[in-house]
C-alpha positions as CSV (number, residue, x, y, z in Angstrom):
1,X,0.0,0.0,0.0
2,X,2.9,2.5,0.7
3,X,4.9,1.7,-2.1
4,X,1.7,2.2,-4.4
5,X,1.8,6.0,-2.6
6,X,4.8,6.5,-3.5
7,X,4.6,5.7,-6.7
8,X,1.6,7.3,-7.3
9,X,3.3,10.4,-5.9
10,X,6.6,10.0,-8.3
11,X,4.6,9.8,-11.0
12,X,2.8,13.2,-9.9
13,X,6.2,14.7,-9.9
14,X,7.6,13.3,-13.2
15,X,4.1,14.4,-15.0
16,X,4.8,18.1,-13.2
17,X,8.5,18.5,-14.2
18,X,7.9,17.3,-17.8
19,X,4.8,19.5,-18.0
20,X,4.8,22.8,-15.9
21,X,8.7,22.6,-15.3
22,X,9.7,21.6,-18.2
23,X,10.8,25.2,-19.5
24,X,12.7,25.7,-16.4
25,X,15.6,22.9,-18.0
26,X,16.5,25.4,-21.2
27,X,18.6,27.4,-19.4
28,X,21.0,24.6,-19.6
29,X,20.4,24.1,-22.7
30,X,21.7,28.0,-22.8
31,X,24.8,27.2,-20.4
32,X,25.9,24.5,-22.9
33,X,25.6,26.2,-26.1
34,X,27.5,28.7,-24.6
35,X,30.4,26.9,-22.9
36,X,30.4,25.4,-26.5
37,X,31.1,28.1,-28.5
38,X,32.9,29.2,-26.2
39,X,35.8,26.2,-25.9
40,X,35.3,25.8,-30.5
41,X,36.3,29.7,-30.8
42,X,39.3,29.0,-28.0
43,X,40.1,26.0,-30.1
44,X,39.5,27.4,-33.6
45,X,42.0,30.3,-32.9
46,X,44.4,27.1,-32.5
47,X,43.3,25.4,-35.6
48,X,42.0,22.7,-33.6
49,X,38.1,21.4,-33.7
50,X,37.0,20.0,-30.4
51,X,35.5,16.7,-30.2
52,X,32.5,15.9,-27.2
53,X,35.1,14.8,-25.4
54,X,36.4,18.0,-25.4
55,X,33.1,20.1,-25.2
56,X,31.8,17.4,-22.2
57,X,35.1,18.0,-19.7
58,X,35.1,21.5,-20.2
59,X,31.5,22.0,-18.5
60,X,33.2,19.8,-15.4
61,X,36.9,21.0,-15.8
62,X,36.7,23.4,-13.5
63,X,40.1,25.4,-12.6
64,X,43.6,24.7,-11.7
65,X,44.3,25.4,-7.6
66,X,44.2,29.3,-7.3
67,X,48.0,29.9,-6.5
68,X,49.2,33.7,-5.3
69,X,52.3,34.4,-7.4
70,X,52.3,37.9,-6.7
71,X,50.5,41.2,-5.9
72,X,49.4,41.1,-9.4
73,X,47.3,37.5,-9.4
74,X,43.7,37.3,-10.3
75,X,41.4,34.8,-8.5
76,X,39.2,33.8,-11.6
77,X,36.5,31.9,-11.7
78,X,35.0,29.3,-13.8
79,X,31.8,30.9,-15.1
80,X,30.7,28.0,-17.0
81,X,31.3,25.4,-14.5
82,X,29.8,27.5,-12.1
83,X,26.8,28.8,-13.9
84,X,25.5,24.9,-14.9
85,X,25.8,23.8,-11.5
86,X,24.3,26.9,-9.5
87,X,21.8,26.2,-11.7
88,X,21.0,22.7,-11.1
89,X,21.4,23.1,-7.5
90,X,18.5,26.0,-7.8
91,X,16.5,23.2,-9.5
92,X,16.7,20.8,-6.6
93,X,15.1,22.9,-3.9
94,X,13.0,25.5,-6.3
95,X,10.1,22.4,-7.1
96,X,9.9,20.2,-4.1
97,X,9.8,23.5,-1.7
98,X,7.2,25.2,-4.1
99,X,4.7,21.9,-4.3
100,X,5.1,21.9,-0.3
101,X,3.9,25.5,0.2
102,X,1.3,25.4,-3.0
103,X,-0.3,21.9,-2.0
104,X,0.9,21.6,1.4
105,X,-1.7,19.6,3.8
106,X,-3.7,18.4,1.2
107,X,-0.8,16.4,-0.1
108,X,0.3,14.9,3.3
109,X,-3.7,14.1,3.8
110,X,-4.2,12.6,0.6
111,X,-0.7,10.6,0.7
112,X,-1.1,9.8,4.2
113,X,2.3,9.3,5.4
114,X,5.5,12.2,5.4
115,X,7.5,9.7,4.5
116,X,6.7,8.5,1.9
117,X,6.2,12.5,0.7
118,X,10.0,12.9,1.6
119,X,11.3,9.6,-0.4
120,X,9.5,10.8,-3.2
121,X,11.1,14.4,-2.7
122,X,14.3,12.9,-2.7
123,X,13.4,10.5,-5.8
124,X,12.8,13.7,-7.4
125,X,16.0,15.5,-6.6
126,X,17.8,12.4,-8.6
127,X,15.3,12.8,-11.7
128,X,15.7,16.4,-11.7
129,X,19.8,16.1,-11.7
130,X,19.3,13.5,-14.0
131,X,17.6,15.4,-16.7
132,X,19.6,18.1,-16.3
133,X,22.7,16.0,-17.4
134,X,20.6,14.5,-20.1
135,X,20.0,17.8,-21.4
136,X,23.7,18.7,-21.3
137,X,24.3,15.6,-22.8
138,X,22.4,16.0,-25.8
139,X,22.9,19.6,-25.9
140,X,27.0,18.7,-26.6
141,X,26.1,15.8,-28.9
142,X,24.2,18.3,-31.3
143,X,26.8,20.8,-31.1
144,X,29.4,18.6,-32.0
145,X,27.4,16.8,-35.2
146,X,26.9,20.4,-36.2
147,X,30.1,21.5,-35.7
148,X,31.7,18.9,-36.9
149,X,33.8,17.5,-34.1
150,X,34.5,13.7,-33.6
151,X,31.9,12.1,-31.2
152,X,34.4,9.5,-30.1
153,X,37.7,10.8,-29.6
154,X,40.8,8.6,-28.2
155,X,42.0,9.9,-24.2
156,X,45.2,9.3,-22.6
157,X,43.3,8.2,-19.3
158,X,41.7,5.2,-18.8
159,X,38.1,5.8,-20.1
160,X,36.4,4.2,-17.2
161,X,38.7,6.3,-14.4
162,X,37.4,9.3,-16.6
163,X,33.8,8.7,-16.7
164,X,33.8,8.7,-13.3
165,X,35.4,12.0,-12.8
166,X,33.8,14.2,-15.1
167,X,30.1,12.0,-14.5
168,X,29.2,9.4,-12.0
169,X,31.0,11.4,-9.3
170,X,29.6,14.7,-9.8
171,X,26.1,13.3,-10.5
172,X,26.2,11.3,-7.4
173,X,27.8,14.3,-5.5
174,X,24.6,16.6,-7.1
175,X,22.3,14.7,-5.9
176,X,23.2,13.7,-2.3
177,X,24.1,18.1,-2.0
178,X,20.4,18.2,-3.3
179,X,19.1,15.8,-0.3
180,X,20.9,18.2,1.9
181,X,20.0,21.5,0.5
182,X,16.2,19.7,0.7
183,X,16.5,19.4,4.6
184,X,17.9,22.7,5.2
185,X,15.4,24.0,3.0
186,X,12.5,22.8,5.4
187,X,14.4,24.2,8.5
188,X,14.5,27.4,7.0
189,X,14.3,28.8,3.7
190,X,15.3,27.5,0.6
191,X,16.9,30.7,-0.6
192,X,18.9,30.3,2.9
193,X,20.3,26.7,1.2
194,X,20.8,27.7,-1.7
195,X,22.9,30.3,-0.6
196,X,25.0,28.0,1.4
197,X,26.0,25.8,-1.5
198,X,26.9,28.9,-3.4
199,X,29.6,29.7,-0.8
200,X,30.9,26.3,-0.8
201,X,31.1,26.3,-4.8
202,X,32.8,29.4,-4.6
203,X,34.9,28.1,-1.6
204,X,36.0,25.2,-3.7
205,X,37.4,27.5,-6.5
206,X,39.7,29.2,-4.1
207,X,40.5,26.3,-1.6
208,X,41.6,22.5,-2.5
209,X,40.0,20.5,0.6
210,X,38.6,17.1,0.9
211,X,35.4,18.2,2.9
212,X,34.9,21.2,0.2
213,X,32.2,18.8,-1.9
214,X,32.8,21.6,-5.0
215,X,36.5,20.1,-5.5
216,X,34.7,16.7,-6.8
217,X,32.9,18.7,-9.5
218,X,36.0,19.9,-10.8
219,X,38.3,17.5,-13.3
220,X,41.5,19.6,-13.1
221,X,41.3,19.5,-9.3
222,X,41.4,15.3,-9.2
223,X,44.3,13.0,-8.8
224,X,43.6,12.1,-12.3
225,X,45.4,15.5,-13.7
226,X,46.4,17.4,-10.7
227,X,49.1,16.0,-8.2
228,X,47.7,16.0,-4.7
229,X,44.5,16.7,-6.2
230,X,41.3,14.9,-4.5
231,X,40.7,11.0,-4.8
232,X,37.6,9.8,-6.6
233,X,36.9,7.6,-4.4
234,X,37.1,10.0,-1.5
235,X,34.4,12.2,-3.1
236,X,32.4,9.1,-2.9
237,X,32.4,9.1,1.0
238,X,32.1,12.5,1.4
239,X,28.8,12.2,-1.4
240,X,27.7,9.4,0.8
241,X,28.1,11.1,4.2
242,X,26.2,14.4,2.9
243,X,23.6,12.4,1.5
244,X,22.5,10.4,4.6
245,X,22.9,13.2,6.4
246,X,20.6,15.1,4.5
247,X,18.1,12.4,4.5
248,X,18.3,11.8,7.7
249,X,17.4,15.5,9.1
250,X,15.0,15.7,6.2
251,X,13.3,12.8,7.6
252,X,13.2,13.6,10.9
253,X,12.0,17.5,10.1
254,X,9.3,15.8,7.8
255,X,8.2,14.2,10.6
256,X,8.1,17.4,13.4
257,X,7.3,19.7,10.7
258,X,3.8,21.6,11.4
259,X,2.7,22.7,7.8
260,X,-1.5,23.0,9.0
């Protein structure tokens, strides 16, 4: 009987994003053209053509360590990179929050059970990270064809090692950041979350730490290029630790929280 709830309630929320929300997904569409043309008129002044290879790391490259050589150093950072995932982040807490305050009681009534509500909340947060990388995805496959980059392109790293930098580790980190921000977000404001995970992002530009979660979504700042740089695997933990967290308060707000 629960899990027919909570199906019943996923499928609520898929049939809103892909309906009502579904506009709300172009601005990546947007962030990727951009980044695009950006990286092919880099590359072009080299008479080099990228491949989406190339176009696909630069939206999770990130920068190199900030370093202060002298008086005259500039801490830069990476728009792009920042831009698509400030974005997604918004994503994550802008639905779930909003069908909380616009249905509110009469969804707990009719569901019956917070729980379930919150499961499918977080459900949600995955689908809504997911798309967003589908959209990306698609977004630098068009580009290329039109372009006329390679699709497949030969790397020096070990494909599977890469794939899990540049995709399964910041997916998986955007999504358990996205359980958090959903807790916090019931505690207080969503604005107040979303604001938190912009100071780490920018954190992570300027500092190289394990526990800075923005250091995972950045390529040139793993072991893979960057001596000293974070471990994959650590990211992993740190993804895993966030993410029960996050469920865990969100849970137990759920739970206390008086929304009559």
């Amino acid at each position: 009987m629960i899990s027919s709830k909570m199906i019943n309630l996923l499928k609520n929320d898929i049939q809103v994003t892909f309906t009502s929300q579904w506009k709300k997904f172009i601005p990546i569409v947007i962030i990727g053209l951009l980044g695009c043309f950006q990286l092919l008129l880099n590359d072009r002044s080299m008479a080099v053509t990228p491949g989406f290879i190339n176009y696909l790391t630069y939206f999770f490259e990130g920068i190199e360590p900030f370093i202060v050589v002298d008086a005259n150093t500039i801490f830069k950072i990476p728009a792009i990179w920042l831009f698509l995932h400030l974005y997604i982040f918004y994503l994550i807490v802008d639905y779930p929050i909003q069908d909380m305050k616009m249905i509110g009681k009469e969804t707990f009534v009719r569901v019956g059970n917070r729980r379930i509500w919150w499961v499918s909340k977080c459900l949600t947060t995955i689908m809504i990270v997911l798309i967003s990388y589908i959209v990306l995805l698609l977004t630098v496959l068009l580009f290329t064809l039109f372009s006329g980059g390679e699709i497949l392109k030969s790397v020096s790293r070990s494909s599977s090692d890469l794939i899990l930098a540049v995709l399964i580790l910041p997916f998986v980190t955007s999504c358990c950041v996205g359980f958090f921000q959903l807790s916090i977000s019931l505690l207080y404001r969503s604005m107040l979350s979303f604001l938190g995970v912009v100071v780490v992002l920018v954190m992570s530009v300027y500092f190289i730490h394990p526990l800075l979660f923005g250091n995972y979504l950045m390529l040139l700042r793993n072991q893979l290029l960057l001596q000293g740089g974070v471990v994959t695997s650590e990211g992993f933990i740190l993804a895993a630790v966030i993410g029960i967290a996050g469920y865990s308060i969100g849970h137990i707000t759920i739970k206390k929280l008086n929304i009559y």
